[in-house]
MILOVO-963700 format. One record per atom (N, C-alpha, C, O): residue number from 1; residue in one letter; atom name; x, y, z. Coordinates in steps of 0.05 Angstrom, whole numbers, plus 32768, in hexadecimal, padded with zeros to 4 digits. Layout:
# MILOVO-963700
[NUM,"A","CA",[X,Y,Z]]
...
# end
This chain:
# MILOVO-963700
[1,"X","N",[87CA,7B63,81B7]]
[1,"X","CA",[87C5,7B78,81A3]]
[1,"X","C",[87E0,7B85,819D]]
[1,"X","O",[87EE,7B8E,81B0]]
[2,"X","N",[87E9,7B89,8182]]
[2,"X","CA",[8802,7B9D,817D]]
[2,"X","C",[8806,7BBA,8189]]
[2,"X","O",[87F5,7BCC,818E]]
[3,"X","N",[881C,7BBA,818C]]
[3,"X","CA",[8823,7BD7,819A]]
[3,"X","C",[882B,7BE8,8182]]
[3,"X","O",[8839,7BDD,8172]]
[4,"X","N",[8825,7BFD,817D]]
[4,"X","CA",[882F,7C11,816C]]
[4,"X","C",[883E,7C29,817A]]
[4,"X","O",[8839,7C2F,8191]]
[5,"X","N",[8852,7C38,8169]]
[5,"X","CA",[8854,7C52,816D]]
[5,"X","C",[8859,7C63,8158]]
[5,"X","O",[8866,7C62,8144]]
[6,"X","N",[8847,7C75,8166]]
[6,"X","CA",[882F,7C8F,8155]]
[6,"X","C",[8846,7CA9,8156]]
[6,"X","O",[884D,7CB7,816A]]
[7,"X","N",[884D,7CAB,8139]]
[7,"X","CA",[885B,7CC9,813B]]
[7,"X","C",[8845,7CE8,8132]]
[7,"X","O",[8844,7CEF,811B]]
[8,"X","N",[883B,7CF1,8141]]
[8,"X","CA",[882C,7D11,8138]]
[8,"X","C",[883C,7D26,8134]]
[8,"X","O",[8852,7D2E,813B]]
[9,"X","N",[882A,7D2C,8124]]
[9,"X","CA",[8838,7D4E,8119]]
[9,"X","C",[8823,7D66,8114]]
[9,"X","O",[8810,7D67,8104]]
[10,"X","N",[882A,7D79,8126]]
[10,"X","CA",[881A,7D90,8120]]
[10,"X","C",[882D,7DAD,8123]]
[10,"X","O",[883C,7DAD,8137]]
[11,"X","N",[882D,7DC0,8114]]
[11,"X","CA",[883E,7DCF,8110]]
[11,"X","C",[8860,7DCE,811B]]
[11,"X","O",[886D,7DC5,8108]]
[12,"X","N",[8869,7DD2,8126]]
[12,"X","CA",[8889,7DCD,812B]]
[12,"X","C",[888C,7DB6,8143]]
[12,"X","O",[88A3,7DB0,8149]]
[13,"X","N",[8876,7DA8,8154]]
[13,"X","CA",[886B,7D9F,8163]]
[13,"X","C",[886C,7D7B,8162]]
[13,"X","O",[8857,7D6F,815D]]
[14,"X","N",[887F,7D6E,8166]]
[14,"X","CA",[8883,7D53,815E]]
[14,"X","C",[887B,7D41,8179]]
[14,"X","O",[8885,7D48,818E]]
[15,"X","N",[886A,7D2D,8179]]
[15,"X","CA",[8860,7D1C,818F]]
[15,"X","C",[8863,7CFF,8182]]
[15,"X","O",[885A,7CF7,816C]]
[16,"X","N",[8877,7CEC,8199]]
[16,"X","CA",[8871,7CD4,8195]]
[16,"X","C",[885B,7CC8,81A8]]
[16,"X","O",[8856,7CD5,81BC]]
[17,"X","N",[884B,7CAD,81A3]]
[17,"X","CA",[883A,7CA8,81BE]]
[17,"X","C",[8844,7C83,81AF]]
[17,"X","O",[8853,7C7D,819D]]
[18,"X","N",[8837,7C77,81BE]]
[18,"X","CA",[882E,7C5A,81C6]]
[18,"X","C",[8811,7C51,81C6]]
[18,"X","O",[87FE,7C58,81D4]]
[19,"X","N",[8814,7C45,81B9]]
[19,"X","CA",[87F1,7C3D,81AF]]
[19,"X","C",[87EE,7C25,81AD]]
[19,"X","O",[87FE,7C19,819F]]
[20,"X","N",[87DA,7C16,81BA]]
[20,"X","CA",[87D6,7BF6,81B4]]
[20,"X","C",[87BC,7BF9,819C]]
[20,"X","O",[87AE,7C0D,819C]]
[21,"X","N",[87B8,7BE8,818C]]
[21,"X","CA",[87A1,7BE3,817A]]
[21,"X","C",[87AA,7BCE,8169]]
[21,"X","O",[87C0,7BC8,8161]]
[22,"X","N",[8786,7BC1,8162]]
[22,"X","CA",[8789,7BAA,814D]]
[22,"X","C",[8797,7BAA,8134]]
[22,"X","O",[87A1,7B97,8129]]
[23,"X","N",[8795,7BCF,8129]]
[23,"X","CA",[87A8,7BC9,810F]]
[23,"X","C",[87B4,7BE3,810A]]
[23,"X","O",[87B3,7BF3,811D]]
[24,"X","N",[87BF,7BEA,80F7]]
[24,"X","CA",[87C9,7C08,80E9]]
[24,"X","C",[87B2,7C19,80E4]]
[24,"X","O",[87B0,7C31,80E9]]
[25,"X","N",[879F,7C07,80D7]]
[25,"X","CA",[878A,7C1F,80D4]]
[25,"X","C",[877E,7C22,80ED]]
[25,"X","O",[8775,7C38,80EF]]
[26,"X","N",[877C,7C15,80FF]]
[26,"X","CA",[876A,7C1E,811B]]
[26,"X","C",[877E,7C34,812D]]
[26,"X","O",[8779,7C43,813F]]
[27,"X","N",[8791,7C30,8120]]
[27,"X","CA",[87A7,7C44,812E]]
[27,"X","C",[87A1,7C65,8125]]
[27,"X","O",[879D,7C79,8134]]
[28,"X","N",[87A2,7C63,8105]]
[28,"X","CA",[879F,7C7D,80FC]]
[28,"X","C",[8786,7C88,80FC]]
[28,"X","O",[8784,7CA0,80FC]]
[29,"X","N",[876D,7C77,80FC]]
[29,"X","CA",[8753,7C83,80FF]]
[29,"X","C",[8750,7C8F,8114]]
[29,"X","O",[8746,7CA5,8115]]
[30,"X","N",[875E,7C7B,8134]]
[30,"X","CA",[875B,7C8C,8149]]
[30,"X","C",[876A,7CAB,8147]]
[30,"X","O",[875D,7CBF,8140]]
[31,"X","N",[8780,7CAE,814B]]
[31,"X","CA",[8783,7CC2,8145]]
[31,"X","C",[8775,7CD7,812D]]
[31,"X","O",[8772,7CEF,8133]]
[32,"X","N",[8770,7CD2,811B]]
[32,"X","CA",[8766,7CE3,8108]]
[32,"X","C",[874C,7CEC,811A]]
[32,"X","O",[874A,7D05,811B]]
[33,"X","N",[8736,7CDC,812B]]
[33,"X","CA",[871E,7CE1,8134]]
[33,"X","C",[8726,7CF5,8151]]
[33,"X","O",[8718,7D07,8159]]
[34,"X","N",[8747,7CED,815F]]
[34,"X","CA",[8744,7CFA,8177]]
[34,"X","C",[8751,7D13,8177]]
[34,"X","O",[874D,7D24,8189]]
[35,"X","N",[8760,7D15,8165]]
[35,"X","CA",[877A,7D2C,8168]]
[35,"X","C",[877B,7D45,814A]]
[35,"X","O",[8772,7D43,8134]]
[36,"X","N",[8785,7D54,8155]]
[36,"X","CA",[8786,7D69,813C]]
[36,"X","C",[87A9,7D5E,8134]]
[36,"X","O",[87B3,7D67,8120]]
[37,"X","N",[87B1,7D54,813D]]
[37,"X","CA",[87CA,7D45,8130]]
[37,"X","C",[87CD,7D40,8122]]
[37,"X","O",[87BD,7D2D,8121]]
[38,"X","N",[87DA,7D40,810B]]
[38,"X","CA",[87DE,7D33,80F0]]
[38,"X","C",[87F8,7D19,80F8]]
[38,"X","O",[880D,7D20,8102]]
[39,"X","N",[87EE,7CFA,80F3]]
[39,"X","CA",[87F3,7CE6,80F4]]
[39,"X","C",[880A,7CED,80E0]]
[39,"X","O",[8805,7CF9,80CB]]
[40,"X","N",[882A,7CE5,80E7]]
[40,"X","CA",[8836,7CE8,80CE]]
[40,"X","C",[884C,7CCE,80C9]]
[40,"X","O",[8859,7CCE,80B4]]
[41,"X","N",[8850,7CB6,80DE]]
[41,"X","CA",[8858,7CA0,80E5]]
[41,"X","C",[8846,7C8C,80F7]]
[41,"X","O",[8839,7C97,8109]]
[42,"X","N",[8845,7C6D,80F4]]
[42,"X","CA",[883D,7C65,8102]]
[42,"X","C",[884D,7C43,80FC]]
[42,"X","O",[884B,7C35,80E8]]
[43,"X","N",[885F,7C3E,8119]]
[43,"X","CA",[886D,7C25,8111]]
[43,"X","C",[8866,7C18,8125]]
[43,"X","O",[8861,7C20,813C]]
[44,"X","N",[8864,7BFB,811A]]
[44,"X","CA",[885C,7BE4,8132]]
[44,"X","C",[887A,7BD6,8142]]
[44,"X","O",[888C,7BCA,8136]]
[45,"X","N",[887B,7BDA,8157]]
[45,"X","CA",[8886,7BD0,816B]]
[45,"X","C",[888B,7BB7,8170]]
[45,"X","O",[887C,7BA9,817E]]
[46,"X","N",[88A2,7BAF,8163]]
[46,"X","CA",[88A3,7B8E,8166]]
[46,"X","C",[88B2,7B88,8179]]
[46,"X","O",[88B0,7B70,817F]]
[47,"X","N",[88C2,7B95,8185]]
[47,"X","CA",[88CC,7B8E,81A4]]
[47,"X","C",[88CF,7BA7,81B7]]
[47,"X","O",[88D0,7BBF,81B1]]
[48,"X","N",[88D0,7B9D,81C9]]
[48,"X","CA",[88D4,7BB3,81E7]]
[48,"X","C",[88E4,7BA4,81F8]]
[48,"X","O",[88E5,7B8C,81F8]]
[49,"X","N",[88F2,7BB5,8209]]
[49,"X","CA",[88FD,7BAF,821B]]
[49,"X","C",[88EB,7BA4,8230]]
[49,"X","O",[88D6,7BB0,8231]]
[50,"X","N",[88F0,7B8B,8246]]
[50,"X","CA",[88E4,7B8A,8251]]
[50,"X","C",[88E8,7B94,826E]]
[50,"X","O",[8900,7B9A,8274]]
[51,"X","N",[88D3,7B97,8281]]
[51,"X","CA",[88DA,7BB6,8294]]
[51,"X","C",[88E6,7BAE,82A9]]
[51,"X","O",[88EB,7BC0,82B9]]
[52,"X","N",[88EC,7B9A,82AE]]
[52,"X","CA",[8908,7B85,82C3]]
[52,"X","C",[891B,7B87,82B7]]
[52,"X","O",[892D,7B81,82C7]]
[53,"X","N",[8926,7B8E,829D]]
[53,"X","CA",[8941,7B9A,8294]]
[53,"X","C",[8950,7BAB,82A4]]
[53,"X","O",[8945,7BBD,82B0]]
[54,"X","N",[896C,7BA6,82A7]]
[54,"X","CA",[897B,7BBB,82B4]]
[54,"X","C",[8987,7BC9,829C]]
[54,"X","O",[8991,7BBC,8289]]
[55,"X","N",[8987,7BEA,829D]]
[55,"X","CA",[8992,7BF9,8286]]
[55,"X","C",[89AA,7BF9,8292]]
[55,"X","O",[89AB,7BF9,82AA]]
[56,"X","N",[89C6,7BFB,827E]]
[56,"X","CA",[89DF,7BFB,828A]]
[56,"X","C",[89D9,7C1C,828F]]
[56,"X","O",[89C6,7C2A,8287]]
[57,"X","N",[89F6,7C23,82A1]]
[57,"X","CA",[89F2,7C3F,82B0]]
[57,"X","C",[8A06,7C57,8291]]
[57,"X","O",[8A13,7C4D,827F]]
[58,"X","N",[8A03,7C6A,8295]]
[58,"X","CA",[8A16,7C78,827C]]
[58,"X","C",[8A35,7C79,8285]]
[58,"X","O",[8A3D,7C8A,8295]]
[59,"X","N",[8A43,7C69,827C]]
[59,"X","CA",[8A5F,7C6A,8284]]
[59,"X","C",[8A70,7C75,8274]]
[59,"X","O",[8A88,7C75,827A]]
[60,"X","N",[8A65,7C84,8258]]
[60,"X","CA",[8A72,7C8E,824B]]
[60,"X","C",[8A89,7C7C,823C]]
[60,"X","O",[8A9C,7C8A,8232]]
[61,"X","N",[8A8A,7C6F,823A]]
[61,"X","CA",[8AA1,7C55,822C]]
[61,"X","C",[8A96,7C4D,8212]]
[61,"X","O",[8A91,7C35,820D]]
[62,"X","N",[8A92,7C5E,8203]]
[62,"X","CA",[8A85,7C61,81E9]]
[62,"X","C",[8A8E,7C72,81DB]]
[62,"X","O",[8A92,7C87,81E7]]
[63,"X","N",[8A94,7C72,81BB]]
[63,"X","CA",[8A8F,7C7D,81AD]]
[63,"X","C",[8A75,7C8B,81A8]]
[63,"X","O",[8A66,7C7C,819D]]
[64,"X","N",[8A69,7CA5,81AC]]
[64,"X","CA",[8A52,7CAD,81AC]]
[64,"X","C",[8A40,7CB1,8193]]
[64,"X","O",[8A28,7CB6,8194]]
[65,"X","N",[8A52,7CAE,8174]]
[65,"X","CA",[8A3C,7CB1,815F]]
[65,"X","C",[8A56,7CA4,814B]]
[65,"X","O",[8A6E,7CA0,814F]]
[66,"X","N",[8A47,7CA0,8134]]
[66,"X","CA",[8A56,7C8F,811D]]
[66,"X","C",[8A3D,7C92,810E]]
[66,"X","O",[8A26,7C8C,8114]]
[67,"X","N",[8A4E,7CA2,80EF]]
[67,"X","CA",[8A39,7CAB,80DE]]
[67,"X","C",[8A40,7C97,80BE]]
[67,"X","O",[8A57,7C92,80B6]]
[68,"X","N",[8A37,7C93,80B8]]
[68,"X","CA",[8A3F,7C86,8096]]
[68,"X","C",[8A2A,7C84,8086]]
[68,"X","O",[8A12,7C81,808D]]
[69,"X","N",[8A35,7C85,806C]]
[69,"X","CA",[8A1F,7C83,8054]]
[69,"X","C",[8A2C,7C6D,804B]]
[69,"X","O",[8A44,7C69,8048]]
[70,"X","N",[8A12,7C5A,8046]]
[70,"X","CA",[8A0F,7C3E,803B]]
[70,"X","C",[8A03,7C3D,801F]]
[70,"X","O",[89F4,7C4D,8015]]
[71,"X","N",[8A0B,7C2A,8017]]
[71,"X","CA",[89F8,7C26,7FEE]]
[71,"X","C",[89FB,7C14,7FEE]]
[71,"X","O",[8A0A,7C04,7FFA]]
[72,"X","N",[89EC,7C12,7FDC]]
[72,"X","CA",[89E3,7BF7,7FCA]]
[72,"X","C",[89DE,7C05,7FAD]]
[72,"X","O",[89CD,7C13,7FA1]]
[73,"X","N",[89FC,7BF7,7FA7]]
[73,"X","CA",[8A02,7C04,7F85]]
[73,"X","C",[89F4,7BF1,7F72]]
[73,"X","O",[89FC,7BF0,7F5A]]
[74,"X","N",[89E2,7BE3,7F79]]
[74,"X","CA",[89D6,7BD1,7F64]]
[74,"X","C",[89C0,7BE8,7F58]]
[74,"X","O",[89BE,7BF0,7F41]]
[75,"X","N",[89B1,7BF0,7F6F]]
[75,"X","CA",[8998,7C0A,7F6B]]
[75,"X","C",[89A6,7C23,7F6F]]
[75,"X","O",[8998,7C37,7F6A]]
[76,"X","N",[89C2,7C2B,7F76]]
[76,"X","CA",[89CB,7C43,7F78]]
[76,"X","C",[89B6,7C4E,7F8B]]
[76,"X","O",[89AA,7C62,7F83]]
[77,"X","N",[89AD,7C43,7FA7]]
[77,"X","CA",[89A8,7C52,7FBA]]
[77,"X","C",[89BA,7C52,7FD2]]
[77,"X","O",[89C9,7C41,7FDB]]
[78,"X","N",[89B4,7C6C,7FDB]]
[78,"X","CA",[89C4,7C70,8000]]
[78,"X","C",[89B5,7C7A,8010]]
[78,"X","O",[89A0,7C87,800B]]
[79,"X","N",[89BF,7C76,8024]]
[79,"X","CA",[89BF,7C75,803F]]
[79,"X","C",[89D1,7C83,8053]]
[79,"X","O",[89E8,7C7E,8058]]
[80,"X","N",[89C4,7C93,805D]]
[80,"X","CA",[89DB,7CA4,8079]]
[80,"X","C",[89C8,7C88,8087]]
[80,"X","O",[89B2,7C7D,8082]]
[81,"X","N",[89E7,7C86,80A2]]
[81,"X","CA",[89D5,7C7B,80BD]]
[81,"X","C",[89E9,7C89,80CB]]
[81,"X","O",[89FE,7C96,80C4]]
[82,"X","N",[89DC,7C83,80E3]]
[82,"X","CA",[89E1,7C93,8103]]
[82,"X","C",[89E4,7C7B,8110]]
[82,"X","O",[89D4,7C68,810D]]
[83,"X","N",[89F4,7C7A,811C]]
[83,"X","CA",[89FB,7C60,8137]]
[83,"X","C",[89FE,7C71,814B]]
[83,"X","O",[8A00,7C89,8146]]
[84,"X","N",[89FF,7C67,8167]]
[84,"X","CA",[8A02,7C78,817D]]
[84,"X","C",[8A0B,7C62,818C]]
[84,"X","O",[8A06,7C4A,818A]]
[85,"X","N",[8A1A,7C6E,819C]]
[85,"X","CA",[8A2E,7C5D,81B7]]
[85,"X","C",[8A33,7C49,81AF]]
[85,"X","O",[8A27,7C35,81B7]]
[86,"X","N",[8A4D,7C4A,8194]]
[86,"X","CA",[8A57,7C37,8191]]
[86,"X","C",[8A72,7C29,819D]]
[86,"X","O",[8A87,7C36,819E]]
[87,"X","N",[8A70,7C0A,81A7]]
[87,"X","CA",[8A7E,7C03,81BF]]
[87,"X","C",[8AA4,7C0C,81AF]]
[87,"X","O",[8AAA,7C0C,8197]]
[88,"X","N",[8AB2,7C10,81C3]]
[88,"X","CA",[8ACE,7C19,81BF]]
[88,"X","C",[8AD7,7BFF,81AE]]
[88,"X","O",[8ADE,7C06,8198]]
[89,"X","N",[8AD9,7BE8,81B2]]
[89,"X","CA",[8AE0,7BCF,81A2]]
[89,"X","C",[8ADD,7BD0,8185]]
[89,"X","O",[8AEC,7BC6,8175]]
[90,"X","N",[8AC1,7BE1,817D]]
[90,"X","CA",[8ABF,7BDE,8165]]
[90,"X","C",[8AC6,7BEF,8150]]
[90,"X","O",[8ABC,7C05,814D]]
[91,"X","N",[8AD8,7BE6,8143]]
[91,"X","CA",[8AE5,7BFE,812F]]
[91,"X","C",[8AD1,7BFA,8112]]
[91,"X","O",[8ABC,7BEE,810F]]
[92,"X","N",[8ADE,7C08,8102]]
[92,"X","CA",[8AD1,7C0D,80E2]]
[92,"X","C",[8AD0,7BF1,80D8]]
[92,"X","O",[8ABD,7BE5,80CD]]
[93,"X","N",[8AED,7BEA,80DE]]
[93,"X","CA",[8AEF,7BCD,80C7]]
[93,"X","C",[8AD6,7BB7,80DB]]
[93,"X","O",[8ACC,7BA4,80D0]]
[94,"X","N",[8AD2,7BBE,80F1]]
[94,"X","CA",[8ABD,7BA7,8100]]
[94,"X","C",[8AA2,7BB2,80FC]]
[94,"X","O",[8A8F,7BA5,8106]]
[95,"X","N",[8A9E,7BC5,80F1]]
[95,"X","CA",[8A7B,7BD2,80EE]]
[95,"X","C",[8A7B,7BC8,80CD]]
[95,"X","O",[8A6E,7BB6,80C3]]
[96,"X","N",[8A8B,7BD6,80C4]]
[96,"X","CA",[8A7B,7BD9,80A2]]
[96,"X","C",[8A70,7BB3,809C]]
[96,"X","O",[8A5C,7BAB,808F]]
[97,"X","N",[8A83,7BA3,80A8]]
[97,"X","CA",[8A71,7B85,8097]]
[97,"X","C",[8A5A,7B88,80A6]]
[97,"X","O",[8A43,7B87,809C]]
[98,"X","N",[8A60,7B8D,80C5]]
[98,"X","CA",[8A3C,7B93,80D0]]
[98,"X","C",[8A23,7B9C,80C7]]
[98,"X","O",[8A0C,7B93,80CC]]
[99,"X","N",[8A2B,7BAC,80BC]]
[99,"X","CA",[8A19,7BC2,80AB]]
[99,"X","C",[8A17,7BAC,8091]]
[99,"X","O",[8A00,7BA9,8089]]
[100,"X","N",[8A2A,7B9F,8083]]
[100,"X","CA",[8A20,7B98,806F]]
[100,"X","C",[8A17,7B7D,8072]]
[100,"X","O",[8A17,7B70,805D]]
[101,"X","N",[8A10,7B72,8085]]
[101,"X","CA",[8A08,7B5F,808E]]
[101,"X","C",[89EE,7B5E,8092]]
[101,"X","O",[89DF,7B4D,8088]]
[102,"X","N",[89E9,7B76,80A5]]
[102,"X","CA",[89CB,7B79,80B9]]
[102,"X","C",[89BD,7B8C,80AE]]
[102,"X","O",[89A5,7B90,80B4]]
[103,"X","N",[89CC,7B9C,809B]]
[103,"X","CA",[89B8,7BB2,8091]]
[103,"X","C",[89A9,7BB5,8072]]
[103,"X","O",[89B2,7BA3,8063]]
[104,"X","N",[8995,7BC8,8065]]
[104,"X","CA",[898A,7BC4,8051]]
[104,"X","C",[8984,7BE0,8045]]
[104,"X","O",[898B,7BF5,8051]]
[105,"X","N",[8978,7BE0,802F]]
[105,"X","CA",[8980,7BFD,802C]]
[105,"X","C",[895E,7BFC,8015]]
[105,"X","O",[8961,7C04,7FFE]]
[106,"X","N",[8945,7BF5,801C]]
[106,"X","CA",[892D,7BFA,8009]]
[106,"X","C",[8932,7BDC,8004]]
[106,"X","O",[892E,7BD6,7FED]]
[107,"X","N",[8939,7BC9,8011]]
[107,"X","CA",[893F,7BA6,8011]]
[107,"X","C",[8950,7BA7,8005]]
[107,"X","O",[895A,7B91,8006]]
[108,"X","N",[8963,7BB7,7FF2]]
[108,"X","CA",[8978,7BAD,7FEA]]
[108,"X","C",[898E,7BB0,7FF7]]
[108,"X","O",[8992,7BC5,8004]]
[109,"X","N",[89A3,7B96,7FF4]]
[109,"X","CA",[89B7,7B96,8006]]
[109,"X","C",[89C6,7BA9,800C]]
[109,"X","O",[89BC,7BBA,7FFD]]
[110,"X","N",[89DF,7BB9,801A]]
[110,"X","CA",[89F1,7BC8,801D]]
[110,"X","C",[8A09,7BBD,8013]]
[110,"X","O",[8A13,7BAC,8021]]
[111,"X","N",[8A16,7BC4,7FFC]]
[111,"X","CA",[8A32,7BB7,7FF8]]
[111,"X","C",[8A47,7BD4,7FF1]]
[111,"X","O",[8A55,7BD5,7FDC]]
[112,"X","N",[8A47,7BE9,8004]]
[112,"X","CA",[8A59,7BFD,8002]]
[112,"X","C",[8A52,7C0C,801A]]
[112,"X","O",[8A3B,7C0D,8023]]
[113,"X","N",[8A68,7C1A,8024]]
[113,"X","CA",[8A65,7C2F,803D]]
[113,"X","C",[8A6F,7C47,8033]]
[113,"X","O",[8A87,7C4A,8038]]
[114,"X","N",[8A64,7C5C,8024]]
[114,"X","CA",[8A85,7C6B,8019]]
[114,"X","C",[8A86,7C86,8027]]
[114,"X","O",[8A89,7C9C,801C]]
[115,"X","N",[8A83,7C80,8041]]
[115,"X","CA",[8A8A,7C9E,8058]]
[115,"X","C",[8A86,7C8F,8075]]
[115,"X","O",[8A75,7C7E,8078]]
[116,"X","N",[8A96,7C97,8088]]
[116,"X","CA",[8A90,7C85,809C]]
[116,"X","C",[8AA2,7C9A,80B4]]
[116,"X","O",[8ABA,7CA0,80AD]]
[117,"X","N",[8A9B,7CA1,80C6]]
[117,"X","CA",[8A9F,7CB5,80D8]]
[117,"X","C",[8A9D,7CB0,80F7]]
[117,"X","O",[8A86,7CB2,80FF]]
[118,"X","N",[8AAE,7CAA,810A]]
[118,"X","CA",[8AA5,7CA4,8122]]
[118,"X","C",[8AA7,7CCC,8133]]
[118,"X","O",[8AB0,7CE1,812C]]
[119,"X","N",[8A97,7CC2,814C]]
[119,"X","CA",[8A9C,7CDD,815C]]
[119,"X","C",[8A9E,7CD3,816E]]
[119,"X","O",[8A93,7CBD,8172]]
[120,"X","N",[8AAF,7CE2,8183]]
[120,"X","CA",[8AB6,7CCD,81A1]]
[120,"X","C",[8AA6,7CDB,81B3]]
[120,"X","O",[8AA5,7CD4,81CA]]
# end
């Protein structure tokens, strides 16, 4: 059965949970029947870690945030993204083809970065 996770919202009050069910709608009916929560996300889970994973320990040998706005000047849309603990090896000139490689912007491609910011 798919795993979901359920974002709620009720006044300044934000809850994520984990939910198994047959579909999206069995997801939001439950909640609508159990909770005074207002359902305001609900994404299916296509991978997890599995729980024999070793997490590396925090060694701090990271860049801790890298901010940039991406487009796609075909639709003239953008994009802020957030990266976090990015490895010291990787500079600007080694992210931006990354980004325009692996990333999308509403399916259309990314072919511009025009702000790009690391924080250590």
């Amino acid at each position: 059965m798919p795993r979901y996770k359920v974002q709620l919202k009720q006044g300044s009050r934000t809850i994520v949970e984990h939910i198994e069910c047959s579909n999206v709608s069995s997801v939001l009916a439950f909640y609508e029947l159990v909770t005074t929560m207002k359902v305001t996300e609900i994404l299916k889970v296509e991978y997890e870690l599995s729980d024999n994973t070793i997490i590396p320990v925090d060694d701090f040998q990271y860049r801790s945030i890298y901010k940039g706005l991406i487009k796609d000047t075909a639709t003239n849309k953008s994009r802020q993204i957030i990266l976090h603990n990015i490895k010291l090896n990787i500079s600007e000139a080694d992210l931006i083809p990354l980004i325009k490689v692996h990333m999308s912007i509403d399916g259309a491609s990314v072919d511009s970065i025009y702000c790009s910011l690391f924080k250590r």
